[in-house]
C-alpha positions as CSV (number, residue, x, y, z in Angstrom):
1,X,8.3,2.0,-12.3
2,X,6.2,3.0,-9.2
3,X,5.9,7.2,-8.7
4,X,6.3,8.5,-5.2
5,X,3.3,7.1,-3.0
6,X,1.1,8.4,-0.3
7,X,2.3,7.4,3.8
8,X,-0.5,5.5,5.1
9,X,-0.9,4.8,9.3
10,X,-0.5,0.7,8.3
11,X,2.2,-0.8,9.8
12,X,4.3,-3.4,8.1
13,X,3.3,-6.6,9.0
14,X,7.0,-7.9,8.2
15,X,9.0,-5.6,10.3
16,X,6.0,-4.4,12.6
17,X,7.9,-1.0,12.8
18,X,7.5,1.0,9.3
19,X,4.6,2.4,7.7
20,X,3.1,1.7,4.6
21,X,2.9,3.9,1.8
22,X,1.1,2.8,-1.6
23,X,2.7,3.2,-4.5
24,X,0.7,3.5,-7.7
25,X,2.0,3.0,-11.4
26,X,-0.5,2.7,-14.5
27,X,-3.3,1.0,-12.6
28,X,-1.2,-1.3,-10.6
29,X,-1.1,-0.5,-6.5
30,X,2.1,-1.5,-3.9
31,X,2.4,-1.1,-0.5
32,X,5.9,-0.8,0.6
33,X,7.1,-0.2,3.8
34,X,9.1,3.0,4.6
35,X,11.6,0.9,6.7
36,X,12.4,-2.7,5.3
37,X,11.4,-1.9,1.8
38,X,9.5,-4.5,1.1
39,X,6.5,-4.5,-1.5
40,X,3.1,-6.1,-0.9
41,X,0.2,-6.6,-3.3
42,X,-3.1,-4.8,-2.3
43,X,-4.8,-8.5,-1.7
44,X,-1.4,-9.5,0.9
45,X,-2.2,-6.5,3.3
46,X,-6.5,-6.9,2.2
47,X,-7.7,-8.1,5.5
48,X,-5.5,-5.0,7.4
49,X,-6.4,-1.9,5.7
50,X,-7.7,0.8,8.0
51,X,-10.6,3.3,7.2
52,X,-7.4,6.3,6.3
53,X,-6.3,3.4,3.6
54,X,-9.4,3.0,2.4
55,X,-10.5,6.2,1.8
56,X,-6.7,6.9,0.0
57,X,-7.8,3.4,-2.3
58,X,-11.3,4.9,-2.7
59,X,-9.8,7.2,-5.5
60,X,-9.3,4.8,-8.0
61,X,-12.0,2.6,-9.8
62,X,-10.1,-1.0,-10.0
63,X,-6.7,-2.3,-8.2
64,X,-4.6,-4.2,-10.9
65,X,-2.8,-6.8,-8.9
66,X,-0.3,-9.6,-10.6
């Protein structure tokens, strides 16, 4: 179970229209868009982050992906 997340300025590269907020849960990080819903692995969305998303994933000391 994912808590609540923090909005990010990414945009979704499936719908191109909602943002991305990541979503955090015992070491493991999502981004999920705020308008299709749909979940992305930190290394899917990798070559898109912008400097506000970096400094947000900055915080933690490792990214768990699966």
């Amino acid at each position: 179970m994912f808590t609540s997340g923090t909005t990010t300025t990414m945009i979704c590269p499936q719908c191109d229209d909602g943002q991305l907020t990541i979503m955090r849960s015992c070491g493991r990080v999502r981004m999920e868009c705020g308008q299709c819903h749909r979940q992305f692995q930190i290394h899917e969305v990798a070559h898109r982050l912008d400097a506000q998303t970096e400094a947000i994933l900055e915080r933690w000391n490792s990214i768990i992906y699966d």
